[in-house]
C-alpha positions in Angstrom: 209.2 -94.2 6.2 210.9 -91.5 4.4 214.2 -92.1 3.7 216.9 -89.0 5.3 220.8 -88.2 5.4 221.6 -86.4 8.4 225.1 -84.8 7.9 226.6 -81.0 9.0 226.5 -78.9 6.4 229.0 -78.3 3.6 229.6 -74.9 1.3 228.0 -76.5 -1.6 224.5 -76.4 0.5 224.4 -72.5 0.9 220.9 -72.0 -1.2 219.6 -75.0 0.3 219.8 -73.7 3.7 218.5 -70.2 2.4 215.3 -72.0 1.6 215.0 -74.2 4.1 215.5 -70.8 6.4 212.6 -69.2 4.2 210.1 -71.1 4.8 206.6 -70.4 7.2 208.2 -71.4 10.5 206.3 -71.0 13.7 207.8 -67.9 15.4 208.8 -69.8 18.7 211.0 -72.4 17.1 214.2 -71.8 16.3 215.1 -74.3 13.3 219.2 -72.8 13.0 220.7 -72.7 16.5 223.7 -70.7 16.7 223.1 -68.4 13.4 222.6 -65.4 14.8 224.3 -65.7 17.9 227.7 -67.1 16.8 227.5 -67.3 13.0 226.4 -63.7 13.2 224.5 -64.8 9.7 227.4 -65.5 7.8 227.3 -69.4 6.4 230.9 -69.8 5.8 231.2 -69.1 9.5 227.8 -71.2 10.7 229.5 -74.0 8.8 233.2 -73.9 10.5 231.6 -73.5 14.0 228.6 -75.8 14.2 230.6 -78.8 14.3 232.9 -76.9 16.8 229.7 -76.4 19.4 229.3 -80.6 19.4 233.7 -80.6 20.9 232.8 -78.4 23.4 234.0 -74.8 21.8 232.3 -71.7 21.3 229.5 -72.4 23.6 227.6 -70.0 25.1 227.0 -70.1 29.0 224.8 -72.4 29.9 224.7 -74.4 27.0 226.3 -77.9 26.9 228.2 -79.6 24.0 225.8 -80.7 21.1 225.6 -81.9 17.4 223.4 -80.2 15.3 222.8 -82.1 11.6 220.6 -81.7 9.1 218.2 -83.7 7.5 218.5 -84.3 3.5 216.0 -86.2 1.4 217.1 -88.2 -1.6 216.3 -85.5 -3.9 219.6 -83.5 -1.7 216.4 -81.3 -0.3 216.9 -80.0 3.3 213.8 -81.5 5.1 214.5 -80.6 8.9 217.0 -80.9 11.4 217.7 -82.1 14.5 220.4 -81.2 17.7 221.5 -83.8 19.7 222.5 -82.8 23.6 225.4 -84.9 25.1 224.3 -84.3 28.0 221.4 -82.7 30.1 221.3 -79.4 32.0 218.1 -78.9 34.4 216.4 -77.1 31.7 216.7 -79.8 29.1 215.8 -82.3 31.7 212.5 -81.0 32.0 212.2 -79.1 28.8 214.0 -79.7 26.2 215.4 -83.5 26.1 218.5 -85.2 24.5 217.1 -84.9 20.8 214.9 -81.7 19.3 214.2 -81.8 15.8 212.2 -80.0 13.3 210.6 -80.9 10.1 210.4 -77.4 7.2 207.0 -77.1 7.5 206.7 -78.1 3.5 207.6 -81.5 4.1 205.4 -82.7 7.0 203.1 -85.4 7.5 205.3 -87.1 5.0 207.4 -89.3 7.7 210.5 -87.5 7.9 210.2 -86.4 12.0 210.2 -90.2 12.6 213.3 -90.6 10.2 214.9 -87.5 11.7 214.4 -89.1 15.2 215.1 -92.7 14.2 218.7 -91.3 12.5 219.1 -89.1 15.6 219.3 -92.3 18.0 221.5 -94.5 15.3 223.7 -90.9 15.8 223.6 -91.5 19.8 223.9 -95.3 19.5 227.5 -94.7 17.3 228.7 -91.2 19.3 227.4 -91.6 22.5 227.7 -95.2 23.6 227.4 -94.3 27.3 223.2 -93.4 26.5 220.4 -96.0 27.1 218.2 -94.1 26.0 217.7 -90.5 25.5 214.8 -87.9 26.7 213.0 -86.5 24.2 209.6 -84.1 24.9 206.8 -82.5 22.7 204.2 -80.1 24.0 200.9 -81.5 25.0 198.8 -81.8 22.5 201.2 -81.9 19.9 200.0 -85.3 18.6 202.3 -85.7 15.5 205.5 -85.0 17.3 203.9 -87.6 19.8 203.1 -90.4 17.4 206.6 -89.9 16.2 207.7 -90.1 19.2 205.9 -93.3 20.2 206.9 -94.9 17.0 210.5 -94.6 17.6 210.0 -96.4 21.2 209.5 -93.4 23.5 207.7 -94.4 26.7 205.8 -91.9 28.6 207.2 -90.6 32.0 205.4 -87.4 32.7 203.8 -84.2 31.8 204.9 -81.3 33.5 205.0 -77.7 33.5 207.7 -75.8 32.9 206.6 -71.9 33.3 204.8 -70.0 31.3 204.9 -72.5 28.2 202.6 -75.6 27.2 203.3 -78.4 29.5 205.3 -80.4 28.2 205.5 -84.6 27.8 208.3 -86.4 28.8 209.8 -89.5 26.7 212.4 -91.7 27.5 213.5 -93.5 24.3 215.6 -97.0 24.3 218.9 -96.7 21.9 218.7 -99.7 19.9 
């Protein structure tokens, strides 16, 4: 398995996130929460409120306290990310789970999803004692974010729809 550092990020990672940011990313996924909306593009600002969002502040209505880290290789690459929900609103319950995560689509199928989730839930096992395990879905079909899935524990509840979108495959995860 690849080997990852999920951390926020600091000022000296500017031009890393300006490439991760440039890369091919499908146009449905959403790999910097909050950079637009809140950040309004500026990074000194995305870096002083993202850690902010997982206390509770800034957040917009309807969203719930999260923690949103990012993925670094050991060549101090950003590889992905992933946003871990304290809680669940109805949405995530069905849609979106305690954990999403996204791999820069130039370092797939190179293990780092499963390291991305596998750091996720040492994250949740440190910060969020009170979670058993954690939901985490993946569209149908999507068989690598399944397998990743599955290989950090995830157990099958459903598959649902959710409106309009792919149906999507529910996980439950054990925190170890």
């Amino acid at each position: 398995m690849s080997k990852i550092i999920l951390r926020h990020l600091t000022l000296d990672d500017k031009v890393l996130l300006e490439k991760a940011m440039a890369e091919n990313w499908e146009s449905n996924f959403d790999f910097v929460h909050y950079w637009d909306s809140l950040a309004k593009g500026n990074f000194e600002r995305f870096i002083e409120v993202i850690p902010e969002i997982s206390r509770g502040l800034h957040l917009p209505k309807g969203h719930i306290p999260c923690t949103f880290l990012f993925a670094f290789n050991e060549n101090n690459e950003i590889v992905g990310r992933t946003s871990i929900r304290h809680t669940l609103t109805d949405y995530l319950l069905k849609a979106g789970g305690h954990i999403g995560y996204g791999v820069c689509p130039s370092f797939r199928r190179q293990g780092y999803a499963t390291a991305i989730l596998k750091e996720s839930l040492s994250w949740v096992k440190i910060n969020l004692p009170h979670l058993t395990q954690v939901l985490v879905t993946c569209d149908e079909g999507n068989m690598g974010s399944q397998k990743t899935i599955e290989n950090n524990g995830g157990v099958l509840e459903d598959i649902i729809d959710v409106g309009g979108q792919s149906r999507k495959m529910r996980f439950w995860v054990p925190v170890k």
